[in-house]
N, C-alpha and C positions, 0 to 999 in steps of 0.2 A: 554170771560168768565165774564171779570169783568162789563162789558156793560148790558150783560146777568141778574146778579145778580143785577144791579142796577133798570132794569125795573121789577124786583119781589120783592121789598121790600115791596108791599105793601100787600103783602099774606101770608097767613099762613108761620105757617115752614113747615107744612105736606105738604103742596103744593109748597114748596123752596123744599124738599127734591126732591119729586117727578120728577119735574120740573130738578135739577140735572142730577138727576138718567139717564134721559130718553136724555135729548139734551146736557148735558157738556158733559157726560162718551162718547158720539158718538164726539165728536170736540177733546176729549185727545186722543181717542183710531187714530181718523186719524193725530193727531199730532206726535206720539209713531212711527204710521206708516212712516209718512215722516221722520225722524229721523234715521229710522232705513236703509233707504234706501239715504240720503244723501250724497253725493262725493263729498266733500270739502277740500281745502286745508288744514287741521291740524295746521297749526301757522295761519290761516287768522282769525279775531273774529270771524268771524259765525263759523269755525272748532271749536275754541276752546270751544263759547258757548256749540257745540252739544257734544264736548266731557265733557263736563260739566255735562250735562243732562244726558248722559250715563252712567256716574259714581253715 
């Protein structure tokens, strides 16, 4: 995301928005997805990260 954002600074915000809209909301929405389907140990950090996120 942050990568993302750094090769559009040099464009509008209408087109930062756009730009958003169309290719970050598809990279959160399969990250939400991976998340939700995750089988982690609970105390391992990546468990607790995701229980993080979920709350």
């Amino acid at each position: 995301m942050f990568a993302r954002e750094r090769q559009w600074q040099h464009f509008s915000p209408r087109v930062r928005r756009r730009r958003r809209r169309s290719q970050i909301c598809k990279l959160l929405k399969r990250f939400w997805k991976w998340i939700a389907s995750a089988r982690v140990l609970p105390k391992s950090r990546l468990g607790k990260a995701i229980t993080y996120c979920r709350r």
